[in-house]
C-alpha positions in Angstrom: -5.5 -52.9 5.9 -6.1 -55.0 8.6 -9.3 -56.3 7.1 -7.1 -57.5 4.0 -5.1 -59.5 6.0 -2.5 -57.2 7.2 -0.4 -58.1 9.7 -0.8 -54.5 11.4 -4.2 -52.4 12.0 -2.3 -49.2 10.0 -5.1 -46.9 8.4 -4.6 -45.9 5.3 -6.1 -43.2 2.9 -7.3 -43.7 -0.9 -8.0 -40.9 -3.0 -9.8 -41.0 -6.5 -12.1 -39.2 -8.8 -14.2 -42.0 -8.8 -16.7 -42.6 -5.9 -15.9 -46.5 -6.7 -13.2 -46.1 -4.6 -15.3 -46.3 -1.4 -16.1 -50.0 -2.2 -12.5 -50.2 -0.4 -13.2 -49.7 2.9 -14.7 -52.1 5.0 -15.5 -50.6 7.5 -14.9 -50.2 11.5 -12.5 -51.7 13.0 -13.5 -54.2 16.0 -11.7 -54.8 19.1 -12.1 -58.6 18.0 -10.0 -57.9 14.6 -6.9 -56.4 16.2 -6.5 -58.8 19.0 -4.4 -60.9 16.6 -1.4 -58.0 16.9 -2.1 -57.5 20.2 1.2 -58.5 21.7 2.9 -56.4 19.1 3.3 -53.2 20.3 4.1 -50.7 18.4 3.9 -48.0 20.5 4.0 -46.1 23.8 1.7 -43.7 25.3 2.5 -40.9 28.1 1.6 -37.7 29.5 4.1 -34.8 29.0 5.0 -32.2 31.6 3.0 -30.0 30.0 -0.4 -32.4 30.3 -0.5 -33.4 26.7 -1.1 -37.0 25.5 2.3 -37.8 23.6 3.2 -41.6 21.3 6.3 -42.8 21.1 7.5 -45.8 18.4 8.9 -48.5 20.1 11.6 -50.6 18.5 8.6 -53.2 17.2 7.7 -49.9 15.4 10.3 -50.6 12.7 9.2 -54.4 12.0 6.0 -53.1 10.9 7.5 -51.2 7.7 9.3 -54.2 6.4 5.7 -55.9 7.0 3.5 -53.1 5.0 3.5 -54.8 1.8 0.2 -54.6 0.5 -2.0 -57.8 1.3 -2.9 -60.4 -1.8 -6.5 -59.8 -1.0 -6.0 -56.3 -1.8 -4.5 -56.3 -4.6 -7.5 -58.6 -6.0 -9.6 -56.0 -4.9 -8.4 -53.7 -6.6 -8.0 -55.7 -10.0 -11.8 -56.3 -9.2 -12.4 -52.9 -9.2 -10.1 -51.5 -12.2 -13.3 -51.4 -14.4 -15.4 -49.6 -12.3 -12.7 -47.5 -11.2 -11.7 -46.5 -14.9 -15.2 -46.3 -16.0 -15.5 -42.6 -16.3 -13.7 -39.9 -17.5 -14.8 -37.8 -13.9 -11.9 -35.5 -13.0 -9.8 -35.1 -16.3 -9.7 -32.0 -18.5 -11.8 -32.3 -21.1 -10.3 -32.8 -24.8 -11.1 -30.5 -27.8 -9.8 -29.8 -31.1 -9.1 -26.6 -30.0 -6.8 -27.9 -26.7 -5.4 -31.2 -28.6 -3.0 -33.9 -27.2 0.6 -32.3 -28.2 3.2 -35.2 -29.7 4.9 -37.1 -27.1 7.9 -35.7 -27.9 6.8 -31.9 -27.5 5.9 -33.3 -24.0 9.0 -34.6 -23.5 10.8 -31.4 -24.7 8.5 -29.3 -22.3 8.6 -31.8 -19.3 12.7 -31.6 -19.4 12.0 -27.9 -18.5 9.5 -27.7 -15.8 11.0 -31.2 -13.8 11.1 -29.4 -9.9 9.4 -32.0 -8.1 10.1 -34.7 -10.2 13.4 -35.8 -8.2 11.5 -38.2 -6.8 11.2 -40.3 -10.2 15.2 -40.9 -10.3 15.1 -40.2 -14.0 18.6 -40.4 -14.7 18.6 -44.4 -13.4 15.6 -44.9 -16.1 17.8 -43.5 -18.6 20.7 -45.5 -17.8 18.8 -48.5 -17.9 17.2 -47.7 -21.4 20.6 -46.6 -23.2 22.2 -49.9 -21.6 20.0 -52.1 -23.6 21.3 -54.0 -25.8 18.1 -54.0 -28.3 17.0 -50.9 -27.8 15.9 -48.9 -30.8 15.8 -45.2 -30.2 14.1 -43.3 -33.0 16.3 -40.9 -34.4 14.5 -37.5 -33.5 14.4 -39.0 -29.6 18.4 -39.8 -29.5 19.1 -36.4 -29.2 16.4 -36.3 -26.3 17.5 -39.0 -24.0 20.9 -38.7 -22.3 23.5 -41.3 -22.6 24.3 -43.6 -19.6 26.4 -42.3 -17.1 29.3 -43.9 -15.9 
């Protein structure tokens, strides 16, 4: 990220179907490009009793997640990209009229069923938010669907 103008050298991974996706790294990182962050520290390196090479966060460690926002230039990037990156169809399931698209609601209906894993999504906050609107219009074979706000 560092070569987005982060303010730390962390590496970070991208995974895609498309091969676009490579366009995102820039490459090597040079001694040159770090030496910006070099008095911050972010860890410690020492030898245990057992002759293994061990890390250890130091308390400049903690500054650098407040400071992993994703850079601007990145983000352009990115937008750039969203064509190319969206171009194909490489990786999804193809559709046929013998495996259709089932309504949104059947999803929905199924989805309620199988959410282990989904934790994660904090559902029940969506909810609460939707339900709380005032000009919210629920269609009337979804009210039933979506729980009402909790207190």
């Amino acid at each position: 990220m560092i070569h987005y103008n982060a303010l730390t050298p962390k590496p970070h991974y991208a995974y895609s179907n498309s091969s676009r996706i490579s366009q995102l790294d820039m490459g090597k990182l040079v001694r040159k490009t770090v030496d910006q962050d070099a008095n911050l520290k972010t860890c410690e390196t020492y030898v245990d009793s057992e002759g293994n090479k061990r890390f250890k966060g130091t308390k400049r460690l903690r500054q650098t997640e407040l400071l992993m926002e994703y850079p601007v230039r990145f983000g352009f990037k990115l937008v750039d990209m969203f064509d190319d990156l969206t171009k194909t169809n490489r990786g999804q399931v193809a559709l046929s009229q013998s495996n259709p698209v089932p309504p949104a609601i059947q999803s929905f209906q199924l989805m309620k069923e199988h959410t282990c894993g989904m934790e994660f999504a904090r559902l029940e906050e969506v909810f609460n938010y939707l339900r709380r609107c005032k000009h919210l219009k629920i269609p009337h074979e979804w009210k039933c669907l979506i729980p009402k706000p909790f207190p």
